[in-house]
N, C-alpha and C positions, 0 to 999 in steps of 0.2 A: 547651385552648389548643394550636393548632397549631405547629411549629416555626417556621415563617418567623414568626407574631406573634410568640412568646418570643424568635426574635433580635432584632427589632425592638425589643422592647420594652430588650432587655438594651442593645442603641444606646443609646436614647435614655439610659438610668439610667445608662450612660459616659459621656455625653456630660455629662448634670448632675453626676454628681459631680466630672469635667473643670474644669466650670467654675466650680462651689464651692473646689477646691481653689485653683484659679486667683485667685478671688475672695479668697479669705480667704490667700494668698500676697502680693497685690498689696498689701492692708492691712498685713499683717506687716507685710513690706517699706517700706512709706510710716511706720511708727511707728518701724522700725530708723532709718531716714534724718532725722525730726526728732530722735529720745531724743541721738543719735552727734552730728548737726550744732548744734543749739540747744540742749537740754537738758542735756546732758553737760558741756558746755563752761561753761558756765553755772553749771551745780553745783559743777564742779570750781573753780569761780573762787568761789563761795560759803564752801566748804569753805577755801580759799587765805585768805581774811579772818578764818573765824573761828579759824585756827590761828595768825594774828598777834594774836589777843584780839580784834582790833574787836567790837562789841556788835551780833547780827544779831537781825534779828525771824524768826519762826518759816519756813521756808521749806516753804511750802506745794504739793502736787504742781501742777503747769498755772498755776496763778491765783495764786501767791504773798497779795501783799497786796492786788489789785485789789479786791477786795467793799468793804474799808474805807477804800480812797480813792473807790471810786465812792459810796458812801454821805456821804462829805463833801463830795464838788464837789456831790450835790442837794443839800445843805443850808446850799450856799458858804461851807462851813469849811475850803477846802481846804488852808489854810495851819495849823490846827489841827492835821489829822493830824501834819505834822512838827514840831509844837512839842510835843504830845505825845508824838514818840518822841525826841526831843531832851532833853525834861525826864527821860525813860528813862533813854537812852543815853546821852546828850553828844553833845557836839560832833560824834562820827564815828561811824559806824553802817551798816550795811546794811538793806536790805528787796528785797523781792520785788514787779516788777510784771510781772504774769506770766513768761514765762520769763526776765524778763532780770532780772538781780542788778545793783541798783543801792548805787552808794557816795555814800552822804552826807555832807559837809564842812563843817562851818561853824565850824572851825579858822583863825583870820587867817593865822598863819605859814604853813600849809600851801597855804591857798587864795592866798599869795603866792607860793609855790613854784613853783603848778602853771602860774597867770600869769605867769611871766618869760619875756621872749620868750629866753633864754638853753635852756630848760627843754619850748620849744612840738614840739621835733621827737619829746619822748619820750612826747607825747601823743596820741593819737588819737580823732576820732568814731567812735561804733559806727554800724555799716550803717544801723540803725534812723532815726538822725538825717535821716540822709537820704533815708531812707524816708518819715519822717513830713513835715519839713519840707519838701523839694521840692516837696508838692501844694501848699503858699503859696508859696511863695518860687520855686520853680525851682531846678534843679541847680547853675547858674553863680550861685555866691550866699557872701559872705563865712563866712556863717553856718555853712556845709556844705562850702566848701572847705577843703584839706591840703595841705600842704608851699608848694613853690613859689608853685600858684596862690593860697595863702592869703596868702601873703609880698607879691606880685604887688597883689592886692587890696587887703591892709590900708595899702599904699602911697599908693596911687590915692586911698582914701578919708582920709589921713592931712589934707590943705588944710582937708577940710570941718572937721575938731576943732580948728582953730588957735586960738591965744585972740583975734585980732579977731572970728574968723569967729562963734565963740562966743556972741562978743554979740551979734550982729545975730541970732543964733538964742533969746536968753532973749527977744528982745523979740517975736518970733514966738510962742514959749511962750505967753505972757503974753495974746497976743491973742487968740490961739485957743482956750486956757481961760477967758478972761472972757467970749468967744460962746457956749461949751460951757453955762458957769453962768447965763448970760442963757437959754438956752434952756431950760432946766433949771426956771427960775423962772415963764419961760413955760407952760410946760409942769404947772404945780404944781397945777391941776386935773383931771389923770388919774389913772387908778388905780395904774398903773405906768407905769415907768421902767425901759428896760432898761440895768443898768449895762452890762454887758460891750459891747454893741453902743456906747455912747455914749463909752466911752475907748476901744474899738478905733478910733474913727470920728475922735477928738478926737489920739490917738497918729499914727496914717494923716494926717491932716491935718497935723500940724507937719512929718513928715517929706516931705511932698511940697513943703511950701511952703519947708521949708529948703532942698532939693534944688534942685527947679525953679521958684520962686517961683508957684504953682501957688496957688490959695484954693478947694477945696473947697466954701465956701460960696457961691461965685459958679458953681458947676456943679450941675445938680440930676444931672445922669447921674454924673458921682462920687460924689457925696454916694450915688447910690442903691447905686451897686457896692461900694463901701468901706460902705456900712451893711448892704446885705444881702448880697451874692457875698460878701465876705470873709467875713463870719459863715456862712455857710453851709457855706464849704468848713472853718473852723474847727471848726463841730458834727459834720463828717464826719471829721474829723480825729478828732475826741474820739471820738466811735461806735468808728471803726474800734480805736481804741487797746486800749478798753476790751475790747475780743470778740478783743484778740490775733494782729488782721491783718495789724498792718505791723511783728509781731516773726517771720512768718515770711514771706521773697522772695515765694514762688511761689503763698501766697495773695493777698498785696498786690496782684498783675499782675491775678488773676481778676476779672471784671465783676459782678462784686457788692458788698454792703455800702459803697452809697452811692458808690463808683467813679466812676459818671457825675457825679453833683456834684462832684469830684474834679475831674474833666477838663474840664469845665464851667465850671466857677469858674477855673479857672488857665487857660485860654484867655480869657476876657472880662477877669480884670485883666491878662495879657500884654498884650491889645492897649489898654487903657486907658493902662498903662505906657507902651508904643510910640508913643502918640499924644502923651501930655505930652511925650516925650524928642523927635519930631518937630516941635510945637509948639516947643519951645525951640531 
């Protein structure tokens, strides 16, 4: 082998191991930045509960307890899962869904505590809320606002809970579940029924109509968007949950895992939204 190939050659095998190093730097690095920002903080707040005794479930590396909630929403027990760590633990307890350490309450005095609007400044949503919820709801949204603008909000919406107001909304209730159930009966010759779609569709409907006297049943393009757009961006909501996407920022943004349905769905009910509040 001549000199000029061997230096050639010695290039090129700088230059790959340049970029291996490079490579497996840039991973380091990206596993420093989730362990420090999400995981850490996480654990350490895990750690912070079980040194006040609360009763935690096994905390698991990445995935906490996701296998065995996902295995009970296929089997629509998912109310299960926490009645058996309830009948465990009691009342107050931790678990794991994936990196994020959840506290669970179902202490009256407590869960009065954390409700007193005397008591609402020392609470906070975590990011995720709004990660998650904004692809239905949108950012400007009771659910997901803080401080002021939550104050501001829950104002505005205070007329519609008034006790006249109230009733003229049980009688709505009432209407929209007896067409729910007639349809229902209608319907008694298929093979299925999909629940979740049918009280998404039936919940969706009294709030429109209590809102903006609005009947769902008198629109087939409602009826379509609140039956399937909503559900849709729902299952994507769930998918994404599950795989861990919207507990970290900077995959959340990335154009994958179901994203388009995301932005998709909440642009056709914004402007479905836009149209009832223009209509009215």
């Amino acid at each position: 082998m001549c000199r000029h190939t061997r230096h050639q050659f010695w290039n090129i095998n700088m230059v790959i191991q340049i970029l291996l190093y490079l490579f497996v730097t840039i991973i380091f690095l990206t596993f420093v930045i989730i362990y420090f920002k999400f995981i850490r903080s996480e654990k350490r707040l895990y750690n912070a509960f079980y040194a006040q005794g609360v009763n935690c479930e096994p905390d698991v590396f990445l995935i906490g307890q996701i296998p065995q909630i996902r295995r009970h929403r296929k089997t629509g027990t998912r109310m299960d899962f926490h009645q058996e760590l309830m009948r465990k633990h009691g009342n107050i307890y931790t678990f794991c869904s994936g990196l994020m350490t959840r506290l669970m309450i179902s202490e009256p005095d407590l869960l009065a505590n954390i409700l007193h609007r005397n008591n609402a400044q020392k609470y906070t949503k975590p990011s995720v809320v709004n990660t998650v919820l904004s692809a239905v709801i949108s950012e400007q949204n009771l659910l997901v606002a803080e401080d002021n603008e939550h104050e501001r909000a829950r104002r505005m919406m205070n007329p519609t809970f008034h006790r006249t107001n109230l009733k003229s909304i049980v009688t709505i209730i009432i209407d929209r579940t007896a067409k729910t159930i007639d349809s229902i009966l209608w319907r008694s010759n298929s093979n299925q029924i999909d629940l979740q779609v049918l009280f998404n569709t039936l919940t969706l409907s009294i709030i429109v109509s209590s809102a903006f006297g609005s009947d769902l049943e008198a629109d087939a393009n409602a009826k379509d968007i609140m039956c399937r757009v909503f559900n849709q961006v729902l299952r994507a909501v769930v998918y994404r949950s599950f795989r861990m996407v919207n507990q970290i920022p900077f995959l959340s943004k990335l154009p994958f895992w179901k994203r388009d349905v995301l932005g998709n769905g909440r642009r056709i009910i914004g402007k479905f939204v836009d149209q009832i509040i223009i209509d009215r």
